[in-house]
N, C-alpha and C positions, 0 to 999 in steps of 0.2 A: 504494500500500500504506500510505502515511503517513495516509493519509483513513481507512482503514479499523482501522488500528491506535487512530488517536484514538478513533473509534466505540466499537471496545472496550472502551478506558479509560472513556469515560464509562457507557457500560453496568455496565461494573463497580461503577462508583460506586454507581450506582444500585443494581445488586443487593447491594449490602457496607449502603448505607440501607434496601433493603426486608427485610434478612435482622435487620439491630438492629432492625426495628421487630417482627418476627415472634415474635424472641427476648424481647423485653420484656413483649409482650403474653404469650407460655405463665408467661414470669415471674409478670406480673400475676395472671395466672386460675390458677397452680396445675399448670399441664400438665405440669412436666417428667417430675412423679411416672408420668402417664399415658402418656408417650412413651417410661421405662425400662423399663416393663412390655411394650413391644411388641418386645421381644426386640433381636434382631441390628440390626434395622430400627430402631429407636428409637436406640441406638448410632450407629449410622451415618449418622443424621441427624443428632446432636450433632454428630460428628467431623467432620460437612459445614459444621455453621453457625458451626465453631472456626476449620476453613478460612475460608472466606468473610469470618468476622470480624479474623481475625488477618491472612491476608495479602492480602487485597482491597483495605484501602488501600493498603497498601506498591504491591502490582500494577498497580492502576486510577495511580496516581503514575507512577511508574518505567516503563511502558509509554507512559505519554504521550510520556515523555522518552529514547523508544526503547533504554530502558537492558535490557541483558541480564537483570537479576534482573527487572526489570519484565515480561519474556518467560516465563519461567521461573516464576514466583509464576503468573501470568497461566494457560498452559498447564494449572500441576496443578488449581487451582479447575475451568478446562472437563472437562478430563478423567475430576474426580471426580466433579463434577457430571453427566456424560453417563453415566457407572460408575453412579450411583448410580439415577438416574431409568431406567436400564435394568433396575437388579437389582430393582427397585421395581415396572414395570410385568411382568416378566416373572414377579415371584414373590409379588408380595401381590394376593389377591386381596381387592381391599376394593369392595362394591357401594356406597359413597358416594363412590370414587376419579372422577377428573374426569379420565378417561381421554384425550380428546384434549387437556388441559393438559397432561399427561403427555409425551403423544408429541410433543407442542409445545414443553417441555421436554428432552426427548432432543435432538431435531435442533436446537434453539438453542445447545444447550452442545455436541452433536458438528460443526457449522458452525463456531463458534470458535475451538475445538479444532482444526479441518483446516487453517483459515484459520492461525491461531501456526506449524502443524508446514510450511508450506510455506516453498519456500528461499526466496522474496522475502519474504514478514517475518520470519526467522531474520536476513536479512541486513542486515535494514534494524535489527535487535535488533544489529547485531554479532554474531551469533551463529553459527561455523562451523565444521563438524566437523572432528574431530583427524585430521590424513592418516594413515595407515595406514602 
């Protein structure tokens, strides 16, 4: 599970870099305007790349280092991330949508997501529910 925890971390890295370079470039060209105009969607995109950018490092870090907030940061990114590319495929219909990225997107952040919520890397996070 420690191999697979690291993978995470670095994935994460990756995506907290590919998400600053995304946000720089709408920067650059002007998009944000174009991305508040698409309502709910456009919102919840923002509130994704706020995730990603604010606790993706913390995450991709502190997961290395099998530390619980590193679990926990880790978690809600996959989570919101699979929330979102679900409410996305399921409810915008955009004929220039790159639909099998999409669904490519679903099952990478819901695999991560399954992967974090399992007791062997809960455990290996320190992370153990409160007995009853």
């Amino acid at each position: 599970m420690r191999i697979i925890l690291r993978l995470i971390s670095l994935l994460l890295a990756l995506m907290t870099m590919l998400t600053l370079a995304l946000v720089l470039r709408f920067a650059r060209e002007g998009g944000f305007q174009l991305l508040l105009q698409r309502g709910l969607f456009g919102y919840l995109t923002l509130l994704g790349w706020g995730i990603s950018l604010i606790l993706g490092p913390l995450a991709s870090v502190q997961i290395w280092r099998f530390k619980p907030i590193g679990w926990l940061a880790s978690a809600l990114i996959y989570v919101y991330g699979a929330i979102y590319y679900l409410y996305g495929f399921a409810f915008i219909r955009n004929p220039t949508a790159y639909r099998n990225r999409i669904i490519l997107a679903i099952g990478y952040h819901a695999l991560c997501a399954t992967i974090l919520a399992t007791k062997s890397a809960r455990s290996t996070c320190k992370i153990h529910p409160k007995s009853a």
